[in-house]
PyMOL Python script that loads the backbone (N, CA, C, O; Angstrom):
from pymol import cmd

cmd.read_pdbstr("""\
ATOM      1  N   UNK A   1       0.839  -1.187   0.000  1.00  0.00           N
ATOM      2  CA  UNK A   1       0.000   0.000   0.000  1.00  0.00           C
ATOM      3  C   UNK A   1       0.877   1.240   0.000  1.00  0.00           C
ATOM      4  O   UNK A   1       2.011   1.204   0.477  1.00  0.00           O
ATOM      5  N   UNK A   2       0.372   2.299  -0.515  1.00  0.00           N
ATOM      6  CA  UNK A   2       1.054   3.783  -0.668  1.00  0.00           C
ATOM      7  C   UNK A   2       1.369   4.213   1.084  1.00  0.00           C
ATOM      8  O   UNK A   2       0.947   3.801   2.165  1.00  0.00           O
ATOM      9  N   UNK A   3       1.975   4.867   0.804  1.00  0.00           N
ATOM     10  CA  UNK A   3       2.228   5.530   2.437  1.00  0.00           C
ATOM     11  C   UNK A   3       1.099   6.169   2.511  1.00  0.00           C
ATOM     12  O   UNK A   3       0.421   6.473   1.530  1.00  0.00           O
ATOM     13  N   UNK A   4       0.738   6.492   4.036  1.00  0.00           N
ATOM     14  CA  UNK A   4      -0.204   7.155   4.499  1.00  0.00           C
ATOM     15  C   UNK A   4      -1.499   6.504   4.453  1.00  0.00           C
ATOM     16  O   UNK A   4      -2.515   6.993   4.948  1.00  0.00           O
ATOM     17  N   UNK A   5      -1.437   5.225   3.760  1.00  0.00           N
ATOM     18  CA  UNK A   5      -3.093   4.361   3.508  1.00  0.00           C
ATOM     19  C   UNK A   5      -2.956   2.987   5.145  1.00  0.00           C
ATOM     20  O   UNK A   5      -2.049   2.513   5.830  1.00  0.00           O
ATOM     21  N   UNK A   6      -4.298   2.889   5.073  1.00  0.00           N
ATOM     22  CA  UNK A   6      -4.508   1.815   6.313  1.00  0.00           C
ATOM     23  C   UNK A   6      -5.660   1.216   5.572  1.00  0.00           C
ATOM     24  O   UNK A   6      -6.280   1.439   4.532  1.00  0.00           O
ATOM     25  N   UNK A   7      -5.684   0.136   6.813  1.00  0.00           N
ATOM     26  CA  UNK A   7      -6.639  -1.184   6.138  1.00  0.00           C
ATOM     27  C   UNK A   7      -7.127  -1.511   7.887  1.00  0.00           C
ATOM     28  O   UNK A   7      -6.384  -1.877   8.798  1.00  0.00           O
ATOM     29  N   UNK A   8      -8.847  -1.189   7.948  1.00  0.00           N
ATOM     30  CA  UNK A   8      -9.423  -1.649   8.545  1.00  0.00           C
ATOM     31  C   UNK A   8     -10.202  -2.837   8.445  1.00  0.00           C
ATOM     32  O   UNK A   8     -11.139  -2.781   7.649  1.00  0.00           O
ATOM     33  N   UNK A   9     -10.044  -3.809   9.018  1.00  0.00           N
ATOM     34  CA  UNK A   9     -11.011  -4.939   9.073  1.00  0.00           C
ATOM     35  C   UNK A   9     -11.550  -5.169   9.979  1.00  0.00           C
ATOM     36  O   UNK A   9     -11.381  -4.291  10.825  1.00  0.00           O
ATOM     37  N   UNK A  10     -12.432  -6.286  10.420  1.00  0.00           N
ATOM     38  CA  UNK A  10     -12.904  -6.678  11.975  1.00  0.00           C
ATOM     39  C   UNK A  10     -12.033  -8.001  12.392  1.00  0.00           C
ATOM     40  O   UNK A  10     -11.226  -8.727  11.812  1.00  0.00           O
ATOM     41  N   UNK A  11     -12.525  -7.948  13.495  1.00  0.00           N
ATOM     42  CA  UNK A  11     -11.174  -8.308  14.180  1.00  0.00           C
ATOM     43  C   UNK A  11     -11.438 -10.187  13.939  1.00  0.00           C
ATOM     44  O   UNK A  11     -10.425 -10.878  14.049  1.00  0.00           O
ATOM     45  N   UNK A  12     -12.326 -10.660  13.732  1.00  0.00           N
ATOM     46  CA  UNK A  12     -12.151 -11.783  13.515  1.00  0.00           C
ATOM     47  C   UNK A  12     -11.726 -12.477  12.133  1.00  0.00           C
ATOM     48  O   UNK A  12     -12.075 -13.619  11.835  1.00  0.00           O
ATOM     49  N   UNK A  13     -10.871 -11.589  11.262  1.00  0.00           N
ATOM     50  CA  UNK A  13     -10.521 -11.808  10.385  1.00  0.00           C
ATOM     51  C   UNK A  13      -9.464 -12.384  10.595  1.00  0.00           C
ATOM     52  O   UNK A  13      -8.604 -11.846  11.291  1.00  0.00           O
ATOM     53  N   UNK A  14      -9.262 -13.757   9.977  1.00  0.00           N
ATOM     54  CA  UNK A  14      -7.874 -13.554  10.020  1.00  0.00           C
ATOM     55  C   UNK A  14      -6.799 -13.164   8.550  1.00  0.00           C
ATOM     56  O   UNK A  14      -7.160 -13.316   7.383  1.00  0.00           O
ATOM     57  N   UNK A  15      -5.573 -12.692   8.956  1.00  0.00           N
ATOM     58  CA  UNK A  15      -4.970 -11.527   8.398  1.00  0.00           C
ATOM     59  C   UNK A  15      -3.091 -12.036   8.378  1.00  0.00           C
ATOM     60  O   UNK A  15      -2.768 -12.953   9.134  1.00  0.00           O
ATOM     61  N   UNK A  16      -2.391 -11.611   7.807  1.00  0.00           N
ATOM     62  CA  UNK A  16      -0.815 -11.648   8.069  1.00  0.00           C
ATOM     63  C   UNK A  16      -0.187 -10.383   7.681  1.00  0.00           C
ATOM     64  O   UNK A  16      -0.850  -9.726   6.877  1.00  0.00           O
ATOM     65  N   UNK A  17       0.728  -9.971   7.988  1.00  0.00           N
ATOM     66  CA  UNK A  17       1.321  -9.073   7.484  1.00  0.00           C
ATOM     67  C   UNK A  17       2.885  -9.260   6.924  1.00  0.00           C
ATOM     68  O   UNK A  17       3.622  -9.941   7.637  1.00  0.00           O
ATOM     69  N   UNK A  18       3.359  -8.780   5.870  1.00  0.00           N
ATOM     70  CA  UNK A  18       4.574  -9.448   5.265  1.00  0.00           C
ATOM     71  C   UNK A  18       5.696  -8.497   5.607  1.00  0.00           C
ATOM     72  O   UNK A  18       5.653  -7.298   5.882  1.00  0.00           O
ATOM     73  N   UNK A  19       6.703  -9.329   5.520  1.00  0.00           N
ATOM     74  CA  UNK A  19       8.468  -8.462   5.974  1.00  0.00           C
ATOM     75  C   UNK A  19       7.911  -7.001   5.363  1.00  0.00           C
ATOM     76  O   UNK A  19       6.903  -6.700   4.723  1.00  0.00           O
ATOM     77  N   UNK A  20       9.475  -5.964   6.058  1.00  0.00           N
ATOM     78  CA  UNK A  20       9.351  -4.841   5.856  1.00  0.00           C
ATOM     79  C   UNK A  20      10.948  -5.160   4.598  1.00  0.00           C
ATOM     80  O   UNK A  20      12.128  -5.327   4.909  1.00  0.00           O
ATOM     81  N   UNK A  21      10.429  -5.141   3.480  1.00  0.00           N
ATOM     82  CA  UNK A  21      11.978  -5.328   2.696  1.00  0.00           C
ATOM     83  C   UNK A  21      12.778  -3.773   2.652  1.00  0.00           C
ATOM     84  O   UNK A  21      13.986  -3.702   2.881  1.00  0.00           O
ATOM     85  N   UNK A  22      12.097  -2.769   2.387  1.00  0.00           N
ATOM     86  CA  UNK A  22      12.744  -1.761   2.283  1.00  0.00           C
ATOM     87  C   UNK A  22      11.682  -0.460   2.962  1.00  0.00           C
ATOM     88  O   UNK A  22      10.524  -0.356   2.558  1.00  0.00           O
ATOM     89  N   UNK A  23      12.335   0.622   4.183  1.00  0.00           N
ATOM     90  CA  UNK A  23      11.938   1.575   4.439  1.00  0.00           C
ATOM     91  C   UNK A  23      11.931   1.338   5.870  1.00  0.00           C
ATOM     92  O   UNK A  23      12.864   0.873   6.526  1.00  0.00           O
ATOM     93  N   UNK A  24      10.451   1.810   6.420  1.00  0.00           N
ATOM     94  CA  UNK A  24       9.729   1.401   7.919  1.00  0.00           C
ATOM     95  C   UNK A  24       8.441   1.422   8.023  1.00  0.00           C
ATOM     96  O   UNK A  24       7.587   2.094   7.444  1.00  0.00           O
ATOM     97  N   UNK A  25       8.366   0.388   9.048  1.00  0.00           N
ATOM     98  CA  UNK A  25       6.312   0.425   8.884  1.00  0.00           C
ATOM     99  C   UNK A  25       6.523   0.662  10.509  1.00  0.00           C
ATOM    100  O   UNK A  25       7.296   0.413  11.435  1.00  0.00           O
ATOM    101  N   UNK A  26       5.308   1.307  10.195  1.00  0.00           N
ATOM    102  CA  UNK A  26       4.382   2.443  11.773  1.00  0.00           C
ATOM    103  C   UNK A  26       3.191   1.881  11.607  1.00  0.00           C
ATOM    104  O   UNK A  26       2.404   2.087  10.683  1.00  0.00           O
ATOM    105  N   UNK A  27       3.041   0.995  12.733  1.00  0.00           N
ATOM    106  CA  UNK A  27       1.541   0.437  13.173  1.00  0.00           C
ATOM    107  C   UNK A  27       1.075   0.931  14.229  1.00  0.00           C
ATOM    108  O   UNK A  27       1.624   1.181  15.302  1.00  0.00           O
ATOM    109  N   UNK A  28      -0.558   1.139  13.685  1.00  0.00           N
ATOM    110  CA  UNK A  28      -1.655   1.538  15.090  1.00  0.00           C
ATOM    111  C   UNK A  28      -2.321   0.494  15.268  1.00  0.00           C
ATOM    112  O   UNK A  28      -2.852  -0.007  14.277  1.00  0.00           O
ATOM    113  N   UNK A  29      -2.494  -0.159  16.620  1.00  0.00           N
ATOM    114  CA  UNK A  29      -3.778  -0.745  16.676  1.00  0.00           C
ATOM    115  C   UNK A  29      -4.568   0.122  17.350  1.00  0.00           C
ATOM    116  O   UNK A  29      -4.252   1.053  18.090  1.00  0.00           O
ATOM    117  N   UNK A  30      -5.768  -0.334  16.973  1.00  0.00           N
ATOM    118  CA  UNK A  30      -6.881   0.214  17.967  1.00  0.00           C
ATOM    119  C   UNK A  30      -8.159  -0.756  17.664  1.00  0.00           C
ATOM    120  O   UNK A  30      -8.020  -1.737  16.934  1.00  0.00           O
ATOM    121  N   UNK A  31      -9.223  -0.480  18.174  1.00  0.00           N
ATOM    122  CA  UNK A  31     -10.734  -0.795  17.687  1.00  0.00           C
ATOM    123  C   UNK A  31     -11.198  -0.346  17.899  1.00  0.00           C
ATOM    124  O   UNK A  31     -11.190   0.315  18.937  1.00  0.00           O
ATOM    125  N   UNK A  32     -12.443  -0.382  16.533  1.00  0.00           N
ATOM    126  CA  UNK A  32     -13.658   0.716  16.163  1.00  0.00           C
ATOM    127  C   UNK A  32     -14.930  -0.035  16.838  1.00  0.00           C
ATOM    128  O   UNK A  32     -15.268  -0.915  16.047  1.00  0.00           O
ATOM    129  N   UNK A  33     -15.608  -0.042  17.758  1.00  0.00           N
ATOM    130  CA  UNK A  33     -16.816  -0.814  18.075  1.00  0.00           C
ATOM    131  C   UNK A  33     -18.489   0.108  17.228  1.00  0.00           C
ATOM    132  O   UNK A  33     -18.758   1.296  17.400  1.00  0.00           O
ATOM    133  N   UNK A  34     -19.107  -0.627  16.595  1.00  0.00           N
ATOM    134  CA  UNK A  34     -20.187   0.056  16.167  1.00  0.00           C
ATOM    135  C   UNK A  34     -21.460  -0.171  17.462  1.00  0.00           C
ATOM    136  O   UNK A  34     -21.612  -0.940  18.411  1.00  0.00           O
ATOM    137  N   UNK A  35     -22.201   0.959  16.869  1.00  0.00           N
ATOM    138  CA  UNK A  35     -23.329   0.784  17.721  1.00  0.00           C
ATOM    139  C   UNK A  35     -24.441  -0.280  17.666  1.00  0.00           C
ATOM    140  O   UNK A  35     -25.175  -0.747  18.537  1.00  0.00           O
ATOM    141  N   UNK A  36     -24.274  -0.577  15.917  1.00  0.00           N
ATOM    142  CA  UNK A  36     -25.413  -2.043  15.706  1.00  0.00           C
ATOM    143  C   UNK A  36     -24.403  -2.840  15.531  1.00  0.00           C
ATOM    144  O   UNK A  36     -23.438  -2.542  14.826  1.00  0.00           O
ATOM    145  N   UNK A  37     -24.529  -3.947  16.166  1.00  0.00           N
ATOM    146  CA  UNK A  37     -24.054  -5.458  16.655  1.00  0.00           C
ATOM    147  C   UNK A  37     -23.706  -6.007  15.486  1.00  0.00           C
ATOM    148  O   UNK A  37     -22.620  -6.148  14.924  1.00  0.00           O
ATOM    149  N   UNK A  38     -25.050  -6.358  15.153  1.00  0.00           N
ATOM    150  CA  UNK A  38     -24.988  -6.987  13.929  1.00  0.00           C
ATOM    151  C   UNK A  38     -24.910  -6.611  12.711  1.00  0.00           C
ATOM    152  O   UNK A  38     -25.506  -5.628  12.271  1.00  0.00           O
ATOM    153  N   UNK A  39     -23.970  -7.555  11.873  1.00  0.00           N
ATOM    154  CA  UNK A  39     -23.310  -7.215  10.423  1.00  0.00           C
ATOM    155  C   UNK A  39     -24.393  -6.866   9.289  1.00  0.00           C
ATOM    156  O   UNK A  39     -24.416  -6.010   8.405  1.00  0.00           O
ATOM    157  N   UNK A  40     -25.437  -8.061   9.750  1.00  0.00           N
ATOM    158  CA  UNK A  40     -26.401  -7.479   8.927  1.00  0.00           C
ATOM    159  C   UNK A  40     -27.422  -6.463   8.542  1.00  0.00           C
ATOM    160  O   UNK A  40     -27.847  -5.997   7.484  1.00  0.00           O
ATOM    161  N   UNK A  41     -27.655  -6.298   9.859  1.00  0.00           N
ATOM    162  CA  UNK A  41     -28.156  -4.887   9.773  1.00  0.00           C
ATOM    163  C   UNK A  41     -27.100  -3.423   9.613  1.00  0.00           C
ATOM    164  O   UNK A  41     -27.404  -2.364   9.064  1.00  0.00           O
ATOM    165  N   UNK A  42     -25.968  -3.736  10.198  1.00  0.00           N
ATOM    166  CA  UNK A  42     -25.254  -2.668   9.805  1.00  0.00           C
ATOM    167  C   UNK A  42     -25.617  -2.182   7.858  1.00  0.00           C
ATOM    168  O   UNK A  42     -25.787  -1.028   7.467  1.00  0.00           O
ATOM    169  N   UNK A  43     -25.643  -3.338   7.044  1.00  0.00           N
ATOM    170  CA  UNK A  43     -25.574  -4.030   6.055  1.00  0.00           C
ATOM    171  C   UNK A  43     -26.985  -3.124   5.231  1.00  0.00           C
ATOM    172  O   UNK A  43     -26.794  -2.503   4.185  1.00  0.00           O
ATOM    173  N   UNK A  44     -28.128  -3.181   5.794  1.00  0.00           N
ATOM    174  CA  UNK A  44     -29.126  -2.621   5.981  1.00  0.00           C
ATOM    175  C   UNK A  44     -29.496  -0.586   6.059  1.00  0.00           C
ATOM    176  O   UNK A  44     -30.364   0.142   5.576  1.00  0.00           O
ATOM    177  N   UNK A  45     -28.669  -0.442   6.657  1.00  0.00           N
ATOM    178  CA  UNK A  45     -27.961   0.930   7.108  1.00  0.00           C
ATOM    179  C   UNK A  45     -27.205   1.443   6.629  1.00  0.00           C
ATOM    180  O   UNK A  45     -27.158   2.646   6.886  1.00  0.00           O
ATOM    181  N   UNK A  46     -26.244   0.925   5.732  1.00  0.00           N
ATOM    182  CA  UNK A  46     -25.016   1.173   5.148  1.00  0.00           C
ATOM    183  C   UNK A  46     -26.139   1.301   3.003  1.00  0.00           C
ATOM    184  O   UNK A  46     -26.221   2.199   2.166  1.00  0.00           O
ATOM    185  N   UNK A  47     -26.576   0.172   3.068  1.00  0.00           N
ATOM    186  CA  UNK A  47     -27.675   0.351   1.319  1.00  0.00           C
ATOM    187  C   UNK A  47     -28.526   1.897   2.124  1.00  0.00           C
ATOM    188  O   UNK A  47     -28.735   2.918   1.469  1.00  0.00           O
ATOM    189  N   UNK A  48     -28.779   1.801   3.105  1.00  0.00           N
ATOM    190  CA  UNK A  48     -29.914   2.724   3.039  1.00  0.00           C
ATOM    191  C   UNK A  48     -29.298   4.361   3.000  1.00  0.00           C
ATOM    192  O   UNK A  48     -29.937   5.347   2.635  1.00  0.00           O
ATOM    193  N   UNK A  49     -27.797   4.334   3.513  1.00  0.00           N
ATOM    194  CA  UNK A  49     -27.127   5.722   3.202  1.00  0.00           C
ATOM    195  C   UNK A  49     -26.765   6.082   2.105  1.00  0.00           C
ATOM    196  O   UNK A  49     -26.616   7.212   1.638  1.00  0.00           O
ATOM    197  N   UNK A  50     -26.551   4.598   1.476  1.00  0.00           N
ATOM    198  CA  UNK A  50     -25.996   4.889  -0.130  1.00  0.00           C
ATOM    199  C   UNK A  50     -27.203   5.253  -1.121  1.00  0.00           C
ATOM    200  O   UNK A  50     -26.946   5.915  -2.126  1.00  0.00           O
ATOM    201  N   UNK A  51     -28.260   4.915  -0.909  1.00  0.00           N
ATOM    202  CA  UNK A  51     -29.421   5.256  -1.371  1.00  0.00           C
ATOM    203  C   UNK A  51     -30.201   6.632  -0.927  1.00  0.00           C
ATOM    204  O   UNK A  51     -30.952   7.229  -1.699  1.00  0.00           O
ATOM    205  N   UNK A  52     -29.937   7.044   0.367  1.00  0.00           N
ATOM    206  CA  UNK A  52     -30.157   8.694   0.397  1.00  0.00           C
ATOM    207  C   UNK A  52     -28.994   9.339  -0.419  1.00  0.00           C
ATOM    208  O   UNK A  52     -29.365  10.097  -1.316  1.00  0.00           O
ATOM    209  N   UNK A  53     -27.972   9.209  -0.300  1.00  0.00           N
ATOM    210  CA  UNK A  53     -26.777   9.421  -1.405  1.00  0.00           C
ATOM    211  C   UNK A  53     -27.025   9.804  -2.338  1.00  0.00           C
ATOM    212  O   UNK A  53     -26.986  10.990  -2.668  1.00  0.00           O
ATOM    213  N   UNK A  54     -27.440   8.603  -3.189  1.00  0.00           N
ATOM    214  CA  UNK A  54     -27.687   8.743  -4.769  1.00  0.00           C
ATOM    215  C   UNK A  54     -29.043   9.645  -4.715  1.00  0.00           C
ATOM    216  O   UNK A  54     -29.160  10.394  -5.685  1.00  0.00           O
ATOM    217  N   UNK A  55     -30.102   9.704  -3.735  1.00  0.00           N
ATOM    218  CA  UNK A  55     -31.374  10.158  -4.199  1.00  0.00           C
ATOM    219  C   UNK A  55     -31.023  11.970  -3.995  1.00  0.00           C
ATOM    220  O   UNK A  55     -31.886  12.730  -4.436  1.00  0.00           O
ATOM    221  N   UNK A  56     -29.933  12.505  -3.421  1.00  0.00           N
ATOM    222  CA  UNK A  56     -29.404  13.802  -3.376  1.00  0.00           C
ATOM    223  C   UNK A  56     -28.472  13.887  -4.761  1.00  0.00           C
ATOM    224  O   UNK A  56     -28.639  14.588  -5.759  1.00  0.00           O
ATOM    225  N   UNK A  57     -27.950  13.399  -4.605  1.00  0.00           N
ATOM    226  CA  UNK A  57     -27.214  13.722  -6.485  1.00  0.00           C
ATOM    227  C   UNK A  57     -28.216  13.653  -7.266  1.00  0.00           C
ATOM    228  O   UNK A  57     -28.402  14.683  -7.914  1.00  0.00           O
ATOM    229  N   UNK A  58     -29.130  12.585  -7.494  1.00  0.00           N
ATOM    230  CA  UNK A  58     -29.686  13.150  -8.424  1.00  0.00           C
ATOM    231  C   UNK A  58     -31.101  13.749  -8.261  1.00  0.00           C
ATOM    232  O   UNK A  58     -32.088  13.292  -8.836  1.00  0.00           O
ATOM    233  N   UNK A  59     -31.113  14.720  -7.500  1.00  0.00           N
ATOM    234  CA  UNK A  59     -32.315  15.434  -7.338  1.00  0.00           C
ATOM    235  C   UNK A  59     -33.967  15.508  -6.854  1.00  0.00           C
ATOM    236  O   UNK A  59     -34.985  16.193  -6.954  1.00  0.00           O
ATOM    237  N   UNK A  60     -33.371  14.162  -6.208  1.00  0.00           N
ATOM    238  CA  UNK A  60     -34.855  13.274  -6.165  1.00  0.00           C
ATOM    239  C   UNK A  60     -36.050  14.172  -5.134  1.00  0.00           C
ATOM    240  O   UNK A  60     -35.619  14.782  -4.156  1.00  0.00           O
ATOM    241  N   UNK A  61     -37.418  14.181  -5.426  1.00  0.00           N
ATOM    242  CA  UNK A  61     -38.154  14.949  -4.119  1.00  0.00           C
ATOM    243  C   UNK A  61     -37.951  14.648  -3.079  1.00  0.00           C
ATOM    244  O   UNK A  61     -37.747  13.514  -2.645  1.00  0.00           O
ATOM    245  N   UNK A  62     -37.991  16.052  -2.305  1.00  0.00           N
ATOM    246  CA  UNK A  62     -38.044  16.281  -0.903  1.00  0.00           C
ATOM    247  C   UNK A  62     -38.593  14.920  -0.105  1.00  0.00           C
ATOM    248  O   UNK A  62     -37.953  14.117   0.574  1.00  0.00           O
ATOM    249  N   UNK A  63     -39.915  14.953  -0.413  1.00  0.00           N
ATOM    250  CA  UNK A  63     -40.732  13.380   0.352  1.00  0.00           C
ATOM    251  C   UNK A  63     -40.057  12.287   0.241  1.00  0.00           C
ATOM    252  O   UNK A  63     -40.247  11.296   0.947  1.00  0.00           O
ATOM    253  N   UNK A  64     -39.093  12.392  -0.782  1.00  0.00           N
ATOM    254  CA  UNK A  64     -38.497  10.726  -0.828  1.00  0.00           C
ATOM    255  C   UNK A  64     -37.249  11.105   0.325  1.00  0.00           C
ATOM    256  O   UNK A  64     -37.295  10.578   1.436  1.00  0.00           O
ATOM    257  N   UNK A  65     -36.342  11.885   0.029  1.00  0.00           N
ATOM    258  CA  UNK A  65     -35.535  12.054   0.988  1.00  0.00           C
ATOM    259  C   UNK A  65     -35.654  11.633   2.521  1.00  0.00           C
ATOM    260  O   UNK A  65     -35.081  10.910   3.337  1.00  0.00           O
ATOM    261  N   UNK A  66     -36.933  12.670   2.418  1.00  0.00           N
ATOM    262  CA  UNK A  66     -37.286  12.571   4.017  1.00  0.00           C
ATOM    263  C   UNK A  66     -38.169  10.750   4.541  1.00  0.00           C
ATOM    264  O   UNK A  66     -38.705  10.426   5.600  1.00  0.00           O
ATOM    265  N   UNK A  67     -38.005  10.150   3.557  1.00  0.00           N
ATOM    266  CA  UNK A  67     -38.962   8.602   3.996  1.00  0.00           C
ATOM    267  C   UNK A  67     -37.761   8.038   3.674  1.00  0.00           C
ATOM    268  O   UNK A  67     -37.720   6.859   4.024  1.00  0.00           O
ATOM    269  N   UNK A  68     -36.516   8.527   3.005  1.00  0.00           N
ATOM    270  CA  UNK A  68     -35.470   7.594   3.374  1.00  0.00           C
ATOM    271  C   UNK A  68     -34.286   8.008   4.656  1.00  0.00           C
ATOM    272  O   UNK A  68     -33.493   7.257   5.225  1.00  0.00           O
ATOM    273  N   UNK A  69     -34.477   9.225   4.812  1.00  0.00           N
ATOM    274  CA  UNK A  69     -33.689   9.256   5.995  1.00  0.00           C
ATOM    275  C   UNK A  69     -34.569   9.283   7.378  1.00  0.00           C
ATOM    276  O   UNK A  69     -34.005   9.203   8.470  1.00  0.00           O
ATOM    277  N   UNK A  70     -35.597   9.368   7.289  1.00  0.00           N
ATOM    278  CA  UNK A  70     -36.629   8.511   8.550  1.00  0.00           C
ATOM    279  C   UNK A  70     -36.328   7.314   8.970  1.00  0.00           C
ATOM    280  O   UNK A  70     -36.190   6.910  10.124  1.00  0.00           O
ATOM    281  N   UNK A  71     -36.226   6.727   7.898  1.00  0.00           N
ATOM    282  CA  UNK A  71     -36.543   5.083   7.761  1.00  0.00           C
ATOM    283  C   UNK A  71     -35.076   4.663   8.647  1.00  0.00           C
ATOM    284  O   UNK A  71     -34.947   3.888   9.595  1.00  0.00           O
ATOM    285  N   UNK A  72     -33.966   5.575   7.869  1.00  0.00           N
ATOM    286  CA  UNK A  72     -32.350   4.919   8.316  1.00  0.00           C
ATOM    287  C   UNK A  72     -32.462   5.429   9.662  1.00  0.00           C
ATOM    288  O   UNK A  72     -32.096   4.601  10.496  1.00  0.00           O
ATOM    289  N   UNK A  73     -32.813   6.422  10.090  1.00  0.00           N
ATOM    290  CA  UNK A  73     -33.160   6.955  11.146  1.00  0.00           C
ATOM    291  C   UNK A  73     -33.712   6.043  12.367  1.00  0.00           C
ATOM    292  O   UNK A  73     -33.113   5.820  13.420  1.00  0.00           O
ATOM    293  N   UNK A  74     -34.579   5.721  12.110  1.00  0.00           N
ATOM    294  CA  UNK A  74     -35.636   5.274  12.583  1.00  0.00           C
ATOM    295  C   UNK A  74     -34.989   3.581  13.003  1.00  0.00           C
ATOM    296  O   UNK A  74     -34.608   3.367  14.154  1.00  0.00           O
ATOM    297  N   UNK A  75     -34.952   2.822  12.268  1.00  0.00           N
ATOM    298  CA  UNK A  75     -33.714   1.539  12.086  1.00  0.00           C
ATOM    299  C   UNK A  75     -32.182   1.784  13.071  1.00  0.00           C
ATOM    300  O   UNK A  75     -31.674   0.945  13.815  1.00  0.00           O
ATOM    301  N   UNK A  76     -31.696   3.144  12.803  1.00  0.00           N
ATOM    302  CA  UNK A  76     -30.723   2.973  13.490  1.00  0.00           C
ATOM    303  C   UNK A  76     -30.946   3.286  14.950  1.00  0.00           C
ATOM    304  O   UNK A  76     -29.813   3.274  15.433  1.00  0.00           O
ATOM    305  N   UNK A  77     -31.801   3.556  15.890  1.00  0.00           N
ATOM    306  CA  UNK A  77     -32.452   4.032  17.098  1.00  0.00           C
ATOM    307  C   UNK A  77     -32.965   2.652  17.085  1.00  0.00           C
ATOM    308  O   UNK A  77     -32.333   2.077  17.970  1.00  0.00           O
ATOM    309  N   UNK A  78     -33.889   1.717  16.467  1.00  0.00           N
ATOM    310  CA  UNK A  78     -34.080   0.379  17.183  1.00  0.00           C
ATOM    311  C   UNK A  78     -32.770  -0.451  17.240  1.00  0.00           C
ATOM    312  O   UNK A  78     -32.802  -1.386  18.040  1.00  0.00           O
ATOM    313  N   UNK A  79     -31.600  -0.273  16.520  1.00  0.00           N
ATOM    314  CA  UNK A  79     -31.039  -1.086  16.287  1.00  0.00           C
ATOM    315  C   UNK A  79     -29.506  -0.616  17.022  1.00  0.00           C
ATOM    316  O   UNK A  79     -28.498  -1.232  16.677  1.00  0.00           O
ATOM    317  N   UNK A  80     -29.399   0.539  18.078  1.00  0.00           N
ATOM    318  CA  UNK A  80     -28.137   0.587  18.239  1.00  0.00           C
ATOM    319  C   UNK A  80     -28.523   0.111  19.779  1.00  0.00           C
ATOM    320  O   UNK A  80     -29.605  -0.034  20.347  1.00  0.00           O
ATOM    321  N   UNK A  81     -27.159  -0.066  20.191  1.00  0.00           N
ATOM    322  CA  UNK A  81     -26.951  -0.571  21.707  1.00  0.00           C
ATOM    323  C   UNK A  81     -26.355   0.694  22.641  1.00  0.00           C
ATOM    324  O   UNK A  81     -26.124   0.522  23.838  1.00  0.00           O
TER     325      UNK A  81
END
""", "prot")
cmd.dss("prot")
cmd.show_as("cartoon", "prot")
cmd.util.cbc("prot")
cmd.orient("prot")
């Protein structure tokens, strides 16, 4: 990878990392915990942002906007911990 890029995954991945042949590598760990648990609904939440997304680029009515960011809204309040 270019300098300055990172690679997040979850942690039950498993993963390796290869020799340093030339330069230096600077590692962070940390972890990101989300508020919904589950992958799938994250999954759920994640189509439904990309879909208010696209419905702002391309111009879509007000009413749709607002019944799709209700909805993600609305989903993410039952669904966070």
């Amino acid at each position: 990878m270019p300098a300055g890029e990172a690679i997040l995954y979850p942690s039950d991945t498993l993963h390796r990392v290869e020799p340093v042949t030339e330069g230096l590598r600077l590692a962070i760990v940390g972890w990101v915990t989300s508020r919904v648990r589950d992958p799938a609904r994250r999954e759920v939440l994640f189509d439904l942002d990309a879909a208010v997304t696209e419905a702002v680029a391309s111009g879509a009515p007000t009413a749709q906007l607002l019944r799709l960011t209700r909805s993600r809204s609305n989903l993410l309040r039952m669904w966070a911990e």
